[in-house]
C-alpha positions, 0 to 999 in steps of 0.5 A: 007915478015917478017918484023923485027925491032931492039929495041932501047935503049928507050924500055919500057921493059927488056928481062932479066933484070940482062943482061941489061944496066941497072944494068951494069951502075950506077944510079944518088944517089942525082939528078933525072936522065934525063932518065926514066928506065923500071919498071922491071929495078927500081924494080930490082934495088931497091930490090938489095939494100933493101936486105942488110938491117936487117931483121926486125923480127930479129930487137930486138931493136924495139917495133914496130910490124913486122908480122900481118895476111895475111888477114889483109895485104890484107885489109891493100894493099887495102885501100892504096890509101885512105886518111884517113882525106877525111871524107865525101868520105870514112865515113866508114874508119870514122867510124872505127876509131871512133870504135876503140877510143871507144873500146880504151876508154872503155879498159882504164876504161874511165867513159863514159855512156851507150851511151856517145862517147869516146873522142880521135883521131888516129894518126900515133903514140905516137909522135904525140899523146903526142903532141896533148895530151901536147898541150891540157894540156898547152892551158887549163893551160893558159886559168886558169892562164888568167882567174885568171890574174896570168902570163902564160908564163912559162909552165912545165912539170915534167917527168922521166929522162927516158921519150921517145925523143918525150917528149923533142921535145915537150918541145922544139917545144912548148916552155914548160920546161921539169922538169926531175926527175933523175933516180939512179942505180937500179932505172931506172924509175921516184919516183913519190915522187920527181915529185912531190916534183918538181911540181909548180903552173906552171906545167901543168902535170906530164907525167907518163910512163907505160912501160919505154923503158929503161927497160920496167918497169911500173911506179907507176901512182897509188902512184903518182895519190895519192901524187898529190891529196894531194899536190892539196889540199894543194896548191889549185891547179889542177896539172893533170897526162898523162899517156904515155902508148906507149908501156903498154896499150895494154899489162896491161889491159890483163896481170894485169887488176886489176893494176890502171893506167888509168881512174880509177884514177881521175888525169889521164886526157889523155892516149896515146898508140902505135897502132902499138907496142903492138896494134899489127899493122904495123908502122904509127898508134898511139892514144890519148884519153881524159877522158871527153870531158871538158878536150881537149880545144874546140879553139884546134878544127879545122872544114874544109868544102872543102872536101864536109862536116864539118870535125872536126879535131885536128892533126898534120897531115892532109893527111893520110894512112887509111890502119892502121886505118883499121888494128887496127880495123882489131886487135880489132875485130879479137883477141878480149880480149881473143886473145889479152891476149893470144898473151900478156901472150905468150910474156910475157912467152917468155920473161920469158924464155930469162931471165932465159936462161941469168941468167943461163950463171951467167955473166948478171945482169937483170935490167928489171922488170917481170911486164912490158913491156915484154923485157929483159934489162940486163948488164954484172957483169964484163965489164972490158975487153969486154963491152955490145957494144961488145956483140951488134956488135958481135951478127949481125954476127948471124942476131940479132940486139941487142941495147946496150945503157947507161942509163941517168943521173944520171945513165948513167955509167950503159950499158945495152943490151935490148931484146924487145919480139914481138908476132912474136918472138918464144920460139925457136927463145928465146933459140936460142938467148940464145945460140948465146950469150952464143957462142959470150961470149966464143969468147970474152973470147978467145979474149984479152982485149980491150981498152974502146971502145967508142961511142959518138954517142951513148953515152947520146942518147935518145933511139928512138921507 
């Protein structure tokens, strides 16, 4: 006798998943639904809807890496389910960490002796990296000001109109006034002259940025390390200087090694850096470093027990991914000095390449610098009739994502499109590029003039890494 069963709905698998209920019928968008689905079922569902997103090596806007070696997805996939706070349990994954500030350290000339550790610490970006940083500098500022009985409850920091939103949460969260140097047209980064200037005895640093995100110019931390030893010798005070490296450290030390910036200078007293921009890691991966232990407040230094041994800490976040950790050192070890100069000097290239193509349609103005970042900031000569908001939407018809963004005050009447180039950007994808422009300007010119587009939700916003 054969014996035969009719499935119930309840079934934990799908014959075919396109002819089941499952995609005929709408799932809750805001409530847990009541029932489960099949694994075939929410996979299906899920990938339907991410393909509508962009796709991210085509995403210009951003700085953050969108391609690594498939040996190092897989190093990465397998170390998923390992926290990376739970030292005691996978004191490997510690030590590669403790490798690559070490490396890091030592690539921003900090002045460490032939067996002396590195001081710093992974994050899972720059964010908090300068929060760690910020805190450290506001912290050891109060501790003076106590111990000179002076008042200690109105910090600053001075900074670039054109420093990234995280700086601003900074200030809020930590109740620190940010001192803002204005940008002008033409000039798009801080003058360290008037930060200076701006500096009081209750600035706790100047924060300068190596690799704007408006334009992707370096400021002069040289110049500015240099008028601030003299105004700390004339006031007897001991301002020091951050460097927010987000986006350039990883890309000056190879490029433009004989640029100082860094540990070098003897005011730089922390650096921050983007493992996973221009470090060339998956987002969720930043790191700070310190240049001497006496400049990171030991009360800032938490030490835990309950996960089997004394762990010193000193982060925002406590549990997390090992898998960038990892990869990092994964870039470090993989690409080496020479890999990682061939990789910068390509991009560099390639933004070189973009560039030229655009100077030749004669209807941009570039207002990005060659030594910098490597992207291509630039405007049109003539946005009477159509606007480089225009250009932006009207490039996402060929795949490209493209911001458009005003500057801020006080330049903020200047509109710019920015082109951010990442190892995985080619120099056919450059050309190509290029030629996408070229065909949306003789659709705008073919167009009649528009009235002043606005967008208030872009206008006077900070861009985001």
């Amino acid at each position: 006798m054969v014996l035969s069963k009719i499935a119930s709905e309840s079934d934990v698998s799908v014959h075919s998943t396109f002819a089941s209920r499952y995609v005929r019928e709408s799932l809750p968008r805001y409530k847990m639904p009541e029932n489960s689905i099949p694994k075939e079922a929410a996979f299906q569902i899920i990938n339907d809807e991410l393909m509508l997103d962009g796709k991210p090596r085509l995403n210009l806007a951003s700085f953050v890496t969108t391609w690594m070696e498939p040996e190092c997805d897989k190093l990465m996939m397998d170390a998923m389910n390992k926290n990376y706070v739970d030292m005691d349990e996978y004191p490997v994954t510690t030590e590669l960490q403790n490798r690559c500030v070490n490396m890091i350290a030592h690539l921003f000339n900090a002045p460490l002796g032939d067996s002396e550790a590195a001081i710093g610490v992974g994050t899972v970006g720059s964010s908090e990296a300068i929060m760690l940083a910020g805190l450290a500098f506001k912290r050891k500022w109060q501790n003076k000001r106590k111990a000179e009985g002076k008042p200690y409850d109105k910090p600053n920091i001075v900074t670039g109109a054109n420093v990234q939103v995280c700086w601003e949460k900074f200030a809020r969260y930590f109740e620190v006034e940010l001192k803002e140097v204005k940008l002008r047209e033409g000039y798009y980064v801080m003058d360290p002259a008037k930060a200076v200037e701006m500096v009081d005895e209750n600035t706790i640093c100047v924060a300068a940025i190596l690799g704007s995100t408006l334009n992707g110019e370096f400021e002069d931390v040289k110049l500015l390390n240099d008028l601030l030893v003299e105004k700390n010798k004339v006031t007897g005070w001991d301002t020091p200087i951050h460097v927010d490296a987000a986006s350039g450290g990883f890309i000056a030390p190879f490029l433009w090694p004989e640029l100082e910036w860094d540990f070098r200078l003897p005011l730089v007293k922390s650096i921050n850096v983007s493992g996973h921009k221009y470090g060339l890691v998956y987002a969720g991966v930043g790191w700070v470093i310190w240049r001497s232990k006496e400049d990171l407040p030991e009360e800032l230094i938490f030490h835990i027990n309950y996960l089997g041994t004394d762990q010193p800490t000193f982060t925002l976040n406590f549990s997390k991914g090992s898998s960038q950790i990892i990869a990092q050192y994964y870039q470090l070890i993989r690409l080496g000095h020479e890999g990682y100069r061939n990789v910068m000097e390509n991009c560099h290239q390639n933004a070189i390449v973009l560039k030229q193509g655009l100077e030749q349609t004669g209807r941009f103005n570039i207002v990005s610098k060659d030594i910098g970042v490597p992207l291509v900031a630039f405007s049109l000569k003539d946005n009477s009739r159509h606007t480089e908001f225009e250009i932006a939407d009207m490039l996402r018809r060929f795949g490209w994502i493209v911001p458009a963004y005003t500057m801020p005050a006080d330049a903020q009447h200047v509109t710019v499109l920015r082109v951010v180039i990442r190892e995985d950007f080619s120099r056919a994808l450059a050309e190509r590029l290029v030629l996408d422009i070229t065909k949306v300007l003789h659709e705008l010119d073919s167009l009649p003039a528009k009235s002043m587009l606005k967008f208030p939700s872009l206008m006077n916003r900070r861009m985001v890494r």
